[in-house]
N, CA, C and O atoms as a GROMACS GRO file, in nm:
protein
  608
    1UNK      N    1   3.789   3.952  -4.805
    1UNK     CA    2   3.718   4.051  -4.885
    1UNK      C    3   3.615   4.120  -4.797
    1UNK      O    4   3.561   4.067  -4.700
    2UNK      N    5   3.595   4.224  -4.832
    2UNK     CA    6   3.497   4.332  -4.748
    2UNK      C    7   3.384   4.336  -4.882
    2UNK      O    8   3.400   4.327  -5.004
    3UNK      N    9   3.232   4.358  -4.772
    3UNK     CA   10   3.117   4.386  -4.904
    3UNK      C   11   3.061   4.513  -4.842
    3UNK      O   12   3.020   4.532  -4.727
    4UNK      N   13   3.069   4.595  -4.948
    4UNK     CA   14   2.938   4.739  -4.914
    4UNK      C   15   2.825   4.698  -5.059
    4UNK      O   16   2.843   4.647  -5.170
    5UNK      N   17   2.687   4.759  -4.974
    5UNK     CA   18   2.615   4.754  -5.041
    5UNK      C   19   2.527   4.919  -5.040
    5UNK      O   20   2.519   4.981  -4.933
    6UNK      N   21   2.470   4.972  -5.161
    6UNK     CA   22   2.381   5.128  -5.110
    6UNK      C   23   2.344   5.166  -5.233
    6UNK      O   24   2.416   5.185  -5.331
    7UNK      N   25   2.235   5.175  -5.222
    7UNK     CA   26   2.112   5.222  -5.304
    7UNK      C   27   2.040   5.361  -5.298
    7UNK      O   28   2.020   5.427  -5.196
    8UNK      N   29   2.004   5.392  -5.426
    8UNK     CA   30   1.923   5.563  -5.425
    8UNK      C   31   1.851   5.530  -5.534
    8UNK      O   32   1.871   5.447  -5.623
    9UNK      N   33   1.760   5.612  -5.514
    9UNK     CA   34   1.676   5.667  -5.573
    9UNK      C   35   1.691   5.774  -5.690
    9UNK      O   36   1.717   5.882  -5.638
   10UNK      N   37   1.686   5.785  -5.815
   10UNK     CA   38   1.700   5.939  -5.863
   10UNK      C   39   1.637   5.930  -5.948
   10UNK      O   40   1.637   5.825  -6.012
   11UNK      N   41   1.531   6.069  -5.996
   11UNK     CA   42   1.439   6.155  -6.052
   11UNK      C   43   1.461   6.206  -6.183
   11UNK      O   44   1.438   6.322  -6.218
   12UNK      N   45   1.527   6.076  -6.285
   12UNK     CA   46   1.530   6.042  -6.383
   12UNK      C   47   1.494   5.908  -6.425
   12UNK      O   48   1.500   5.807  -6.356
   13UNK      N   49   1.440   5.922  -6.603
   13UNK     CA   50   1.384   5.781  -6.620
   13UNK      C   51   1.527   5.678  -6.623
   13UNK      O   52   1.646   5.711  -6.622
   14UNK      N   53   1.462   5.538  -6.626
   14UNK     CA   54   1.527   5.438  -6.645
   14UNK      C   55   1.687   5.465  -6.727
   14UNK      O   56   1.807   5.476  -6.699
   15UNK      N   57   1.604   5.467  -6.834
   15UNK     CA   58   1.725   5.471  -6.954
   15UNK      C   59   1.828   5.566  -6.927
   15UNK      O   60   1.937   5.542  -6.981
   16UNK      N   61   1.819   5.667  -6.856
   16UNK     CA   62   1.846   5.790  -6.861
   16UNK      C   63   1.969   5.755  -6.762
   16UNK      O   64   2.084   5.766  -6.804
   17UNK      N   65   1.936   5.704  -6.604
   17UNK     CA   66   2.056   5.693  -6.578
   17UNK      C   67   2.139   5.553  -6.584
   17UNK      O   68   2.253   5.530  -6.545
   18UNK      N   69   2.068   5.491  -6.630
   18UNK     CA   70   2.143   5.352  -6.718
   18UNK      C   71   2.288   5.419  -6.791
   18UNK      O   72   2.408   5.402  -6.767
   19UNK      N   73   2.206   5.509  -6.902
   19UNK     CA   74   2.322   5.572  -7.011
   19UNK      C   75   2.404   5.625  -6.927
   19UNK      O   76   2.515   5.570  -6.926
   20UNK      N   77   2.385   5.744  -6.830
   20UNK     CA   78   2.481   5.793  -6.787
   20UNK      C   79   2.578   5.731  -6.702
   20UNK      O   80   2.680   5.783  -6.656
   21UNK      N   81   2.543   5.632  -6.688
   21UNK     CA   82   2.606   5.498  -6.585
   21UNK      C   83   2.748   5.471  -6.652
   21UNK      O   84   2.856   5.481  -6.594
   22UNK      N   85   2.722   5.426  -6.818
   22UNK     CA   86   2.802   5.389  -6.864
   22UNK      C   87   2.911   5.454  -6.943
   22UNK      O   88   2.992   5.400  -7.018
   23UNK      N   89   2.891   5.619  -6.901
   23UNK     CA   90   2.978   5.676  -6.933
   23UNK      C   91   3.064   5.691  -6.832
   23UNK      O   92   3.038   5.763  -6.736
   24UNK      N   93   3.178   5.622  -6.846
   24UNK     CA   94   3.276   5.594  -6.708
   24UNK      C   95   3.367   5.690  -6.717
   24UNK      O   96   3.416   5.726  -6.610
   25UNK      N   97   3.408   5.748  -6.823
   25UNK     CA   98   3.497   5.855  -6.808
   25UNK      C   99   3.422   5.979  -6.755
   25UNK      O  100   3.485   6.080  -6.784
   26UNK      N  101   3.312   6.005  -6.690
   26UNK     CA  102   3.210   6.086  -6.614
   26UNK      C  103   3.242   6.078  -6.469
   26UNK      O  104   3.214   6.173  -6.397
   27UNK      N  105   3.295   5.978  -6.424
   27UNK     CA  106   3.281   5.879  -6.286
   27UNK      C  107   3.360   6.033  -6.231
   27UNK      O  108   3.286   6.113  -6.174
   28UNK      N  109   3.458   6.058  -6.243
   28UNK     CA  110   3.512   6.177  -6.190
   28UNK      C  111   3.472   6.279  -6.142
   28UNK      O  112   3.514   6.331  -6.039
   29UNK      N  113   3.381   6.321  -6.215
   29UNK     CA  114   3.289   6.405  -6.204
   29UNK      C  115   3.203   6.413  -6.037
   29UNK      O  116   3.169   6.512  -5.973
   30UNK      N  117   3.187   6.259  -6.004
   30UNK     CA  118   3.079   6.251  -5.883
   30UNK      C  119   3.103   6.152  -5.836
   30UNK      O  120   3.028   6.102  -5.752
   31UNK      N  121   3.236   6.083  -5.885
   31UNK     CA  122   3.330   6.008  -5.742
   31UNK      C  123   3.429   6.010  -5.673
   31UNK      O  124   3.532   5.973  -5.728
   32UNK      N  125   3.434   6.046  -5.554
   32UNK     CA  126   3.566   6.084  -5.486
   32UNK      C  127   3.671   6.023  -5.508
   32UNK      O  128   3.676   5.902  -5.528
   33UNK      N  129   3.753   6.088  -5.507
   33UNK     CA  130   3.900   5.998  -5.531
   33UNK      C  131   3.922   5.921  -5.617
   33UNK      O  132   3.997   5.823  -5.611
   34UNK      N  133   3.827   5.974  -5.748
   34UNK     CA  134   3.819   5.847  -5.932
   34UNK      C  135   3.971   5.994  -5.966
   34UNK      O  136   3.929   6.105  -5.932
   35UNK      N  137   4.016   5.995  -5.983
   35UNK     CA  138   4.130   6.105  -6.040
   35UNK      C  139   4.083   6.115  -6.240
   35UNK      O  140   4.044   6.216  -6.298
   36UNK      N  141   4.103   5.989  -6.297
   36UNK     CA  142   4.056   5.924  -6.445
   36UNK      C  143   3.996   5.811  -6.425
   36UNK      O  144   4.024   5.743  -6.326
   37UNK      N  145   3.886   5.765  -6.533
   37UNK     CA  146   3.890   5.659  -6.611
   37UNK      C  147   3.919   5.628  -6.747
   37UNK      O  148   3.932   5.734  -6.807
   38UNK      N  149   3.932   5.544  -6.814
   38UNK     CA  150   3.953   5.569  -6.947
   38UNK      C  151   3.922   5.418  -7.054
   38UNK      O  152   3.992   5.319  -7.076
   39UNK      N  153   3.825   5.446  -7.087
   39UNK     CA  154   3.745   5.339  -7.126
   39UNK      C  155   3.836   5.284  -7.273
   39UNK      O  156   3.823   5.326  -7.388
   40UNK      N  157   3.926   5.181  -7.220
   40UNK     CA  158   3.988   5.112  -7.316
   40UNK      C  159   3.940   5.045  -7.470
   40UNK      O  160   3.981   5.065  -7.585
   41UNK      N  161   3.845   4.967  -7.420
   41UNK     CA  162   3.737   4.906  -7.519
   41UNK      C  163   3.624   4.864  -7.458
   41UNK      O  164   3.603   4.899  -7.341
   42UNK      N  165   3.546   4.793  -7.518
   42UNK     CA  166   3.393   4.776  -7.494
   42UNK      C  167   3.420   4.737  -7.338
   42UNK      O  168   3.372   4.804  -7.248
   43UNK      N  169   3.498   4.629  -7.315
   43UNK     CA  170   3.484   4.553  -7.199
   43UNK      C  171   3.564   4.622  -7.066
   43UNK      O  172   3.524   4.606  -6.950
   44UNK      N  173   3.696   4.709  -7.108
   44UNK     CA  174   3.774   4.766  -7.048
   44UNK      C  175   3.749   4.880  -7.003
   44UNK      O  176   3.676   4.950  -7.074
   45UNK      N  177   3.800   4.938  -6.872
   45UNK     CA  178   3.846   5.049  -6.820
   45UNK      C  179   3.980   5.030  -6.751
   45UNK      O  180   4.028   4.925  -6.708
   46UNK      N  181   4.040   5.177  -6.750
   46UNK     CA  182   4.198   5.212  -6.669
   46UNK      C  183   4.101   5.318  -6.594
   46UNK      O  184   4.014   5.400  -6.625
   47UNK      N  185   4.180   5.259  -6.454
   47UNK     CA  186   4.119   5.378  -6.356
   47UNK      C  187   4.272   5.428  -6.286
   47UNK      O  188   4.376   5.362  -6.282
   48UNK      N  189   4.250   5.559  -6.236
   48UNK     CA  190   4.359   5.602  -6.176
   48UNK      C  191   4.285   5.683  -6.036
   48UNK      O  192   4.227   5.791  -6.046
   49UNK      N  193   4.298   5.622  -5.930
   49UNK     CA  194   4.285   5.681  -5.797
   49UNK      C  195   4.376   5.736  -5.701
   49UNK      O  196   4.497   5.717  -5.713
   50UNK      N  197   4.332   5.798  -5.613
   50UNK     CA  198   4.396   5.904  -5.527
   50UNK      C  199   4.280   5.821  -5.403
   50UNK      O  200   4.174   5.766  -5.433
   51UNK      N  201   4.319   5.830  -5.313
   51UNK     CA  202   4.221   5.803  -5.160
   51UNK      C  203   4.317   5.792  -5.045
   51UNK      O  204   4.407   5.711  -5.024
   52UNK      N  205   4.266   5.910  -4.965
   52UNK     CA  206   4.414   5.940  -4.832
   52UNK      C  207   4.571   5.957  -4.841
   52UNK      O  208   4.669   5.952  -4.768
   53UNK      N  209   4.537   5.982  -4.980
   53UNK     CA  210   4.726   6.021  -4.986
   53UNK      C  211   4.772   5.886  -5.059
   53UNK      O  212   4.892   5.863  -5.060
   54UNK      N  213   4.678   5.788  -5.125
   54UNK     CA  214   4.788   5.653  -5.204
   54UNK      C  215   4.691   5.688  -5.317
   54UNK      O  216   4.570   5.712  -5.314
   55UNK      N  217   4.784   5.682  -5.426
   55UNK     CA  218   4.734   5.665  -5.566
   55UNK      C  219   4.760   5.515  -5.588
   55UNK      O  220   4.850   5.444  -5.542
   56UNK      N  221   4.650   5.481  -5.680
   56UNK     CA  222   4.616   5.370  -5.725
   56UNK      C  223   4.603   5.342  -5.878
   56UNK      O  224   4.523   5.427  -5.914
   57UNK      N  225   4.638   5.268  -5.988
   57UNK     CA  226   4.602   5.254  -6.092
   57UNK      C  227   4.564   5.093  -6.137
   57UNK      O  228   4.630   4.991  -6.117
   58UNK      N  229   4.471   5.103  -6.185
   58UNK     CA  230   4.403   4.953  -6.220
   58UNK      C  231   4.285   4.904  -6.364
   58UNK      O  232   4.213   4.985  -6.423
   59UNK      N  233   4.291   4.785  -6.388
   59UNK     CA  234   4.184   4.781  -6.478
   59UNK      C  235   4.108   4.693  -6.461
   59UNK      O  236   4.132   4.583  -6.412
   60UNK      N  237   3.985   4.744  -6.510
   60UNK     CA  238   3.878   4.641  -6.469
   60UNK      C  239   3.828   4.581  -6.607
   60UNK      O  240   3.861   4.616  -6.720
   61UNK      N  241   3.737   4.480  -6.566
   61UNK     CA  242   3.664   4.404  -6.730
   61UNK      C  243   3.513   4.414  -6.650
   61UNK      O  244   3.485   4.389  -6.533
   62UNK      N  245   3.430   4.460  -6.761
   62UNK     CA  246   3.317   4.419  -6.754
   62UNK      C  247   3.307   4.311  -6.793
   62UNK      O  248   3.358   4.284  -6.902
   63UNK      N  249   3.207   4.168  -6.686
   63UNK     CA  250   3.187   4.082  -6.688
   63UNK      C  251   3.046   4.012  -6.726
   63UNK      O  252   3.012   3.894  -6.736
   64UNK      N  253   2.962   4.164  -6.745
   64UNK     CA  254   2.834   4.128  -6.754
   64UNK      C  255   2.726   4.289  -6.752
   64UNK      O  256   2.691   4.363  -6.660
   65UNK      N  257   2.699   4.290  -6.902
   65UNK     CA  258   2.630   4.365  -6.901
   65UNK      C  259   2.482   4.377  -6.967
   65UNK      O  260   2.475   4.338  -7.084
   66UNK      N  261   2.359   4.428  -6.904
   66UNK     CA  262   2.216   4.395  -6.978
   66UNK      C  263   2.185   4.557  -6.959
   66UNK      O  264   2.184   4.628  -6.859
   67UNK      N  265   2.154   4.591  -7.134
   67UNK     CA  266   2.084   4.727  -7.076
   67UNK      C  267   1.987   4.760  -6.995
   67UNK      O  268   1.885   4.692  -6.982
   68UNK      N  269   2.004   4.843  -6.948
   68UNK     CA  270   1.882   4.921  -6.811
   68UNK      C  271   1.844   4.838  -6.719
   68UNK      O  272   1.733   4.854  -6.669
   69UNK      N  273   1.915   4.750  -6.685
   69UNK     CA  274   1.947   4.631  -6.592
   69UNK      C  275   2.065   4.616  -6.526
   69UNK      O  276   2.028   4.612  -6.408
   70UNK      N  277   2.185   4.605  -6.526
   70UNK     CA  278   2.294   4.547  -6.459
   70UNK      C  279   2.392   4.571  -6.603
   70UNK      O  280   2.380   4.559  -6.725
   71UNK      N  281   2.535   4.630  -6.462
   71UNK     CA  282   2.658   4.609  -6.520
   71UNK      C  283   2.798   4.568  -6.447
   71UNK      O  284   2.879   4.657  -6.422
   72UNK      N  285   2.824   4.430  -6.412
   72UNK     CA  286   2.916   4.345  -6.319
   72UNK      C  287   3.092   4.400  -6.384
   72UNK      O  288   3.149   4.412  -6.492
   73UNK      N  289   3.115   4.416  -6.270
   73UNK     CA  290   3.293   4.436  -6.312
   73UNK      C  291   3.384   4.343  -6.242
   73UNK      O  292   3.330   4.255  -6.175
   74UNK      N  293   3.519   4.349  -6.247
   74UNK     CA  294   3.650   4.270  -6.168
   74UNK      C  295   3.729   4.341  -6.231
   74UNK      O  296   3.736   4.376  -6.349
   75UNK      N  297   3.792   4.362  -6.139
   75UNK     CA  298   3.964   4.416  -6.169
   75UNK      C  299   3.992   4.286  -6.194
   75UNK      O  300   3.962   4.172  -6.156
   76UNK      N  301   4.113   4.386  -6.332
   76UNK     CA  302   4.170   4.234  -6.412
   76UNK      C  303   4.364   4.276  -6.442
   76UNK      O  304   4.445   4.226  -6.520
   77UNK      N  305   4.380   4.386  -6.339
   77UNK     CA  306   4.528   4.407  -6.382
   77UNK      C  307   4.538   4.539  -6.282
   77UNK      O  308   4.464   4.637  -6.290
   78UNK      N  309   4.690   4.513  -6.146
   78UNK     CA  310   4.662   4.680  -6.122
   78UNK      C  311   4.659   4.646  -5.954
   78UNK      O  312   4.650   4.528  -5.922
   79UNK      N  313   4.666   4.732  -5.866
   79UNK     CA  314   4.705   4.752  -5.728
   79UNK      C  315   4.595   4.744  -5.673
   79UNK      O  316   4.610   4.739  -5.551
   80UNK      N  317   4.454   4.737  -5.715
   80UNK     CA  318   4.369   4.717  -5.639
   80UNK      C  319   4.248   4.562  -5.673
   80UNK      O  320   4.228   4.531  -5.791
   81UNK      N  321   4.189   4.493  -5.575
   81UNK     CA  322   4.150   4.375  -5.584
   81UNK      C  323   3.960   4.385  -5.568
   81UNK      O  324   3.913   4.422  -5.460
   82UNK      N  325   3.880   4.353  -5.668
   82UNK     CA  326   3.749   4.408  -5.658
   82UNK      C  327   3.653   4.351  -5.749
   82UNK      O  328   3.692   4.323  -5.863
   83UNK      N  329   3.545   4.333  -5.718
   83UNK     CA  330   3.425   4.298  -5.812
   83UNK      C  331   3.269   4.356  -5.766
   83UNK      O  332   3.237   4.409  -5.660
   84UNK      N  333   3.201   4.331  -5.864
   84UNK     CA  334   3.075   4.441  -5.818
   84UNK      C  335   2.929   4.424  -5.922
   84UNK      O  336   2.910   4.351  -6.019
   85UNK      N  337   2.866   4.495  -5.875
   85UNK     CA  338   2.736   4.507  -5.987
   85UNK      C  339   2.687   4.607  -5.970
   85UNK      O  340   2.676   4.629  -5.849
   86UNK      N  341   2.638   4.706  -6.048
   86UNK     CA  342   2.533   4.795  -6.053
   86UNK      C  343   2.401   4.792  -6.096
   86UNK      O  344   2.384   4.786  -6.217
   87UNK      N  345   2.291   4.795  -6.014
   87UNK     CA  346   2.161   4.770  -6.074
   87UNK      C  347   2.049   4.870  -6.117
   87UNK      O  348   2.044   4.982  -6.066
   88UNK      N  349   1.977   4.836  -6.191
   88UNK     CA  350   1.907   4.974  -6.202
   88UNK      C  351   1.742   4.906  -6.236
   88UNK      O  352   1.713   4.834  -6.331
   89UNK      N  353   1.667   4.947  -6.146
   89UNK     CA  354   1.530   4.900  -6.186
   89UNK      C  355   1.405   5.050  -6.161
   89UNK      O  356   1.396   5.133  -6.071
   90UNK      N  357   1.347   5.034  -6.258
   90UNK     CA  358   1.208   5.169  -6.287
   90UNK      C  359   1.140   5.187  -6.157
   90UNK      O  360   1.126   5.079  -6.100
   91UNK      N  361   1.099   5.275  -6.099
   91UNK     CA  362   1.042   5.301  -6.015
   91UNK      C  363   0.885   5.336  -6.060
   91UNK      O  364   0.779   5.296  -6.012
   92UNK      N  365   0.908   5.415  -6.155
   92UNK     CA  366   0.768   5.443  -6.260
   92UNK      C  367   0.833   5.492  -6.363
   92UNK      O  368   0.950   5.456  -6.367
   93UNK      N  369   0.789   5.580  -6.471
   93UNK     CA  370   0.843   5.633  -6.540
   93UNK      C  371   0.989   5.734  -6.518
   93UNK      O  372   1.094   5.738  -6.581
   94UNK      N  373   0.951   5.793  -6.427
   94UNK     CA  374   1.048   5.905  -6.430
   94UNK      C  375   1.139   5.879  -6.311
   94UNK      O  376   1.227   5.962  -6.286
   95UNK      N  377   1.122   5.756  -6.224
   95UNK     CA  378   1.224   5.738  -6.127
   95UNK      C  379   1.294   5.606  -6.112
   95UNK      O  380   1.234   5.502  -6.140
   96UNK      N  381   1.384   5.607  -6.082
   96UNK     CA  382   1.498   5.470  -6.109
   96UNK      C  383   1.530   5.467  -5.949
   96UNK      O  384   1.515   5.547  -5.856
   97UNK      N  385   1.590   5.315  -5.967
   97UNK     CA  386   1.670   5.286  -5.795
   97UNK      C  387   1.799   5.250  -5.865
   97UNK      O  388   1.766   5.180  -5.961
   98UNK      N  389   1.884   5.259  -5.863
   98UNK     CA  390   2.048   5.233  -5.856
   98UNK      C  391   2.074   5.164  -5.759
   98UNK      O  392   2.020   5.208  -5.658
   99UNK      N  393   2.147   5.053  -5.741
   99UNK     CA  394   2.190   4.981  -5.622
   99UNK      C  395   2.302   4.933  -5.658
   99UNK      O  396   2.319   4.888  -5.771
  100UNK      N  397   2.391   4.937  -5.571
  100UNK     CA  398   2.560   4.936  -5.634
  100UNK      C  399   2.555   4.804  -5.467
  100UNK      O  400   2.497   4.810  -5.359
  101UNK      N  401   2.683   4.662  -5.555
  101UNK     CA  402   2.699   4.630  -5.435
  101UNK      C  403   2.880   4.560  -5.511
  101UNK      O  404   2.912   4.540  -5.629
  102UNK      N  405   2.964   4.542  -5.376
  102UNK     CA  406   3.131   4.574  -5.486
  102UNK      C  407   3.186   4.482  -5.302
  102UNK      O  408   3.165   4.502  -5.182
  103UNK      N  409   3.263   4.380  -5.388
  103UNK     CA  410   3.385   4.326  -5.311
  103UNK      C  411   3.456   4.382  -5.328
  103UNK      O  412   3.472   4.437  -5.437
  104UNK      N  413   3.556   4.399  -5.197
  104UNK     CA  414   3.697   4.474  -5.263
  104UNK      C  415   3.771   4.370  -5.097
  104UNK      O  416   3.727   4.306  -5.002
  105UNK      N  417   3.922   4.422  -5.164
  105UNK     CA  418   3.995   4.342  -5.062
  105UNK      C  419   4.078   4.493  -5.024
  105UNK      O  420   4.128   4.571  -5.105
  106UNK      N  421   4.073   4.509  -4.820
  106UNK     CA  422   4.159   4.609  -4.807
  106UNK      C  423   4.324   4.588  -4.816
  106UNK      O  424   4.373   4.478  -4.790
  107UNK      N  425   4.386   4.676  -4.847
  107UNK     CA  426   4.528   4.651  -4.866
  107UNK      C  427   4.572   4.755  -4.745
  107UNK      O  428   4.536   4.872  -4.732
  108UNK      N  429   4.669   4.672  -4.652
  108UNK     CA  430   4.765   4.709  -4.563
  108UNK      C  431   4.612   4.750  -4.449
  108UNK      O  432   4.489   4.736  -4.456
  109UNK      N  433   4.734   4.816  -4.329
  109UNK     CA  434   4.655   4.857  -4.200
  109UNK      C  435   4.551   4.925  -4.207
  109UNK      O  436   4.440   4.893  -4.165
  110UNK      N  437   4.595   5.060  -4.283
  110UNK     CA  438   4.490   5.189  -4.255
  110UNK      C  439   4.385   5.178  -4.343
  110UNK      O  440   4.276   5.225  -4.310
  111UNK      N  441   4.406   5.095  -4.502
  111UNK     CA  442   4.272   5.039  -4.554
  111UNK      C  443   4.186   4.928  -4.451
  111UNK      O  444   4.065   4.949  -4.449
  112UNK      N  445   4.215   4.858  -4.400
  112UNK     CA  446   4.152   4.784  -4.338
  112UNK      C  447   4.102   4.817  -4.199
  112UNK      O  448   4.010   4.762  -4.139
  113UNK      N  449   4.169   4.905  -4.163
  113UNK     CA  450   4.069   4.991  -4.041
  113UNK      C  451   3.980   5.105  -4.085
  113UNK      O  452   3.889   5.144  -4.012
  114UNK      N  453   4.003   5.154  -4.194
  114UNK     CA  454   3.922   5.224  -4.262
  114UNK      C  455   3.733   5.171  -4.310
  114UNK      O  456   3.621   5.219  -4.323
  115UNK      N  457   3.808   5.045  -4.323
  115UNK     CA  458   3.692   4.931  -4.376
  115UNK      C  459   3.606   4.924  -4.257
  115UNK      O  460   3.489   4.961  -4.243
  116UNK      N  461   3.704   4.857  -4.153
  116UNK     CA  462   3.640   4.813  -4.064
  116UNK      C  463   3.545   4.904  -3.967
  116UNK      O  464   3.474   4.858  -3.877
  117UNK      N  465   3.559   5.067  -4.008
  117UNK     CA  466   3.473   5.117  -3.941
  117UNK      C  467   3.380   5.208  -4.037
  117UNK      O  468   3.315   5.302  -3.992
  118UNK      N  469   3.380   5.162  -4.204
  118UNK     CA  470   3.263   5.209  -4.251
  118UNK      C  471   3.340   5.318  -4.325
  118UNK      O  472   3.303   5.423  -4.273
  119UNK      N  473   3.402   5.337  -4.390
  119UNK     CA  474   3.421   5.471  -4.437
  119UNK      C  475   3.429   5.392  -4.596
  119UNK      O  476   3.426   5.473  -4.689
  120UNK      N  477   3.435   5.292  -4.623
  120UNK     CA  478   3.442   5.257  -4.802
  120UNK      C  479   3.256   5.285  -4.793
  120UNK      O  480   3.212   5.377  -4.862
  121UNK      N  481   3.164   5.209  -4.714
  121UNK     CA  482   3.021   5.222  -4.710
  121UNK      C  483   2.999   5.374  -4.711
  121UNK      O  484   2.966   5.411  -4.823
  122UNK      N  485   3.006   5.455  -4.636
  122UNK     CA  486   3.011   5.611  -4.639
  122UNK      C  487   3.046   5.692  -4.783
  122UNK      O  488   2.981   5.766  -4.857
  123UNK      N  489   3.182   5.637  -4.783
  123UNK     CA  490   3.204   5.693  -4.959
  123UNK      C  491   3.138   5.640  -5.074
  123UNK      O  492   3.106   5.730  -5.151
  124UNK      N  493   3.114   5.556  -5.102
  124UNK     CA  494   3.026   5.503  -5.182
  124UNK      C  495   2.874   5.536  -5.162
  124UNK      O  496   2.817   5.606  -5.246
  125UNK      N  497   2.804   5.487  -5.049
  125UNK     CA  498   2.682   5.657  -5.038
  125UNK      C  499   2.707   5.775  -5.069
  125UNK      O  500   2.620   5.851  -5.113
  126UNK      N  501   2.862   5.817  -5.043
  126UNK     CA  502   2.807   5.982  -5.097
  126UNK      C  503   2.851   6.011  -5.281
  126UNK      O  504   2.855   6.119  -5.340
  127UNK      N  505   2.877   5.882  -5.330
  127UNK     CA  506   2.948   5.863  -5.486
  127UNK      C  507   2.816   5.836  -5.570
  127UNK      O  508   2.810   5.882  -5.684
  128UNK      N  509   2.695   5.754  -5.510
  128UNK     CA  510   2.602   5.763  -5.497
  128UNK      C  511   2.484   5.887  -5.488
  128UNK      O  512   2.386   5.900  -5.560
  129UNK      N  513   2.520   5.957  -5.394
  129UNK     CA  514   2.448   6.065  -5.374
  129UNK      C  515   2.488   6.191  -5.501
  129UNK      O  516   2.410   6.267  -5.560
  130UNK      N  517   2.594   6.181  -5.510
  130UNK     CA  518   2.668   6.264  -5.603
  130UNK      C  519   2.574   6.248  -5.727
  130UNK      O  520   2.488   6.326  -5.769
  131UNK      N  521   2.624   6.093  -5.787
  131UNK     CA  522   2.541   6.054  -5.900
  131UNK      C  523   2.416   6.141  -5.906
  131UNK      O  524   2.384   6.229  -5.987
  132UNK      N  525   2.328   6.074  -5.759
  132UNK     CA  526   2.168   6.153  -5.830
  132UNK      C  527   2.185   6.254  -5.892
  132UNK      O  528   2.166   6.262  -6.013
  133UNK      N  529   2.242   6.390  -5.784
  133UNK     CA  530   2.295   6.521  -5.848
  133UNK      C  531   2.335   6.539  -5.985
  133UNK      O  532   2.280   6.618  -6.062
  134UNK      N  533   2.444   6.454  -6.017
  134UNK     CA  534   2.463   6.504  -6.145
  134UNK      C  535   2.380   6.424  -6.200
  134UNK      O  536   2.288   6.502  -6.224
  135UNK      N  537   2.341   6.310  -6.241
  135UNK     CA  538   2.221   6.287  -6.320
  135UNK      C  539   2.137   6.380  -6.338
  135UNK      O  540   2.124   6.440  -6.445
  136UNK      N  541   2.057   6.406  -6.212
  136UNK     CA  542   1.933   6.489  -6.193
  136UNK      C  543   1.931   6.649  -6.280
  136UNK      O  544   1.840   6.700  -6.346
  137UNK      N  545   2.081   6.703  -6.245
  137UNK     CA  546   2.041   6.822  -6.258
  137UNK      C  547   2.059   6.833  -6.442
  137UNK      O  548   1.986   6.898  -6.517
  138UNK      N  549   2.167   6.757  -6.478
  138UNK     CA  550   2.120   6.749  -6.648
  138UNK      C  551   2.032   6.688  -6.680
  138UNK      O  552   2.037   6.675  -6.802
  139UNK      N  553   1.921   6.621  -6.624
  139UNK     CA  554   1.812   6.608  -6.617
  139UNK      C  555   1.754   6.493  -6.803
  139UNK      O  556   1.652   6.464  -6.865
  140UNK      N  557   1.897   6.474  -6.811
  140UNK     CA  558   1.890   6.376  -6.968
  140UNK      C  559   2.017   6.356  -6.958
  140UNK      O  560   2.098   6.417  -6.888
  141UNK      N  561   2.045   6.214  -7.073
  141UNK     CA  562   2.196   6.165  -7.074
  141UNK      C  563   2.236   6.191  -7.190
  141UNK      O  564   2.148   6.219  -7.272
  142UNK      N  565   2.361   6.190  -7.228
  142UNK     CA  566   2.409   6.224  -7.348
  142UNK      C  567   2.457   6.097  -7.423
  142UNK      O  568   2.561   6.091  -7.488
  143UNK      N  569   2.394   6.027  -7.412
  143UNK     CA  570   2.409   5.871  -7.474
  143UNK      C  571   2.473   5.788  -7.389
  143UNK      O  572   2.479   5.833  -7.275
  144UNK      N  573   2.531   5.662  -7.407
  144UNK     CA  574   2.577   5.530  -7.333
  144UNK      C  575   2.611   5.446  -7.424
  144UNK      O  576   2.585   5.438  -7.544
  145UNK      N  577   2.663   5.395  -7.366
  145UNK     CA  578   2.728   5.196  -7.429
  145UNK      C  579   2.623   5.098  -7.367
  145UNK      O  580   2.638   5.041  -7.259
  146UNK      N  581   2.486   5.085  -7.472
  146UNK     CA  582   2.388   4.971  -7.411
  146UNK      C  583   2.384   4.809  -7.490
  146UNK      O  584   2.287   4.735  -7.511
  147UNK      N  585   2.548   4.788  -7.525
  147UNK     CA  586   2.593   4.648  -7.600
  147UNK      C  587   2.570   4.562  -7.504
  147UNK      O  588   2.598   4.589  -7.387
  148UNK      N  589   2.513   4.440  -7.543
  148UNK     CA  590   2.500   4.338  -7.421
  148UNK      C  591   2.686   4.270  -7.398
  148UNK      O  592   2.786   4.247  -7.466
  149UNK      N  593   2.656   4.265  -7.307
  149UNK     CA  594   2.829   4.154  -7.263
  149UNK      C  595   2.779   4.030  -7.152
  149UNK      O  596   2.724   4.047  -7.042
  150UNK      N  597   2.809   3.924  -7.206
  150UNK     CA  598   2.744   3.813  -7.180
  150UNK      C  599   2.849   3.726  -7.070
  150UNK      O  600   2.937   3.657  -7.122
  151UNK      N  601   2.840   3.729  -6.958
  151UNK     CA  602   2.946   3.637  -6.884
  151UNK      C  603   3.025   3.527  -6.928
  151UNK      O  604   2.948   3.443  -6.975
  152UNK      N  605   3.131   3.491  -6.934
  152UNK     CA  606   3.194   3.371  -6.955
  152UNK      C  607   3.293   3.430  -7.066
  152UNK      O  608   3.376   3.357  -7.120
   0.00000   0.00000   0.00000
C-alpha cells in the first residue's frame, strides 16, 4: 500500500466546508479524473474514474463519520483498493484546515511508478486546491449529510 497525505487551508467556516465535503456527487466538479459519483445510500458511493487512459469503477463504504470532524472510507467492491480520512478542524471562525490522508494499493507498472515518483501526492494537492476554489468562491454550502456513522 502507498500513503499520501495534504492539507489546506480554506476561507470558509467550519460547517461550511464540512457540508460541501459531503456532497460527493460534487467531487467532479474539483477532482481530476472523478468522471461520477453516485451516492448509493447513507453509507455508499459508486465512483467511476478515468486517470491516464484506464477507467475505473468502484464502491466505497463510509466507515466513520462525525460532523465537522472526520469522514473515513474503504472501497468495498470494484477495481480499485483504498482507505482514507478526511479531517476538518476551525481555524477561527471563518477558516477551516482540511487534511485528507488515503491508502491506496497501485495496480500494475505504470500505477506504481507513477506512485513512486509522487504524482497520486501531486493530484490530490491539486483536488485539494481545487476544493478551496470551489468552496471559496460559492462562498456557502448548499447543505450536507451530517448523520453520525459509527465504526464497526
Amino acid at each position: 500500500m502507498s500513503m499520501v497525505k495534504e492539507s489546506v487551508d480554506v476561507d470558509v467556516p467550519l460547517h461550511t466546508a464540512y457540508n460541501q465535503w459531503t456532497r460527493f456527487e460534487d467531487f467532479p466538479r474539483f477532482m481530476e479524473g472523478v468522471e461520477a459519483v453516485t451516492q448509493l445510500d447513507d453509507r455508499r458511493n459508486h465512483w467511476r474514474t478515468s486517470v491516464g487512459g484506464v477507467s475505473r469503477e468502484f464502491d466505497t463504504e463510509i466507515v466513520d463519520q462525525l460532523p465537522d470532524e472526520r469522514i473515513a472510507w474503504r472501497t468495498v467492491d470494484g477495481e480499485v483498493e483504498q482507505k482514507g480520512v478526511v479531517t476538518f478542524r476551525s481555524i477561527d471562525a471563518t477558516h477551516t484546515a482540511v487534511s485528507l490522508a488515503m491508502d491506496f494499493r497501485p495496480e500494475g507498472l505504470v500505477e506504481r511508478a507513477g506512485s513512486a515518483m509522487g504524482m497520486v501526492d501531486r493530484r490530490v494537492k491539486g483536488d485539494l486546491r481545487r476544493f478551496k476554489d470551489f468552496v471559496e468562491e460559492r462562498g456557502r454550502d448548499e447543505g450536507g449529510r451530517r448523520g453520525r456513522i459509527t465504526p464497526g
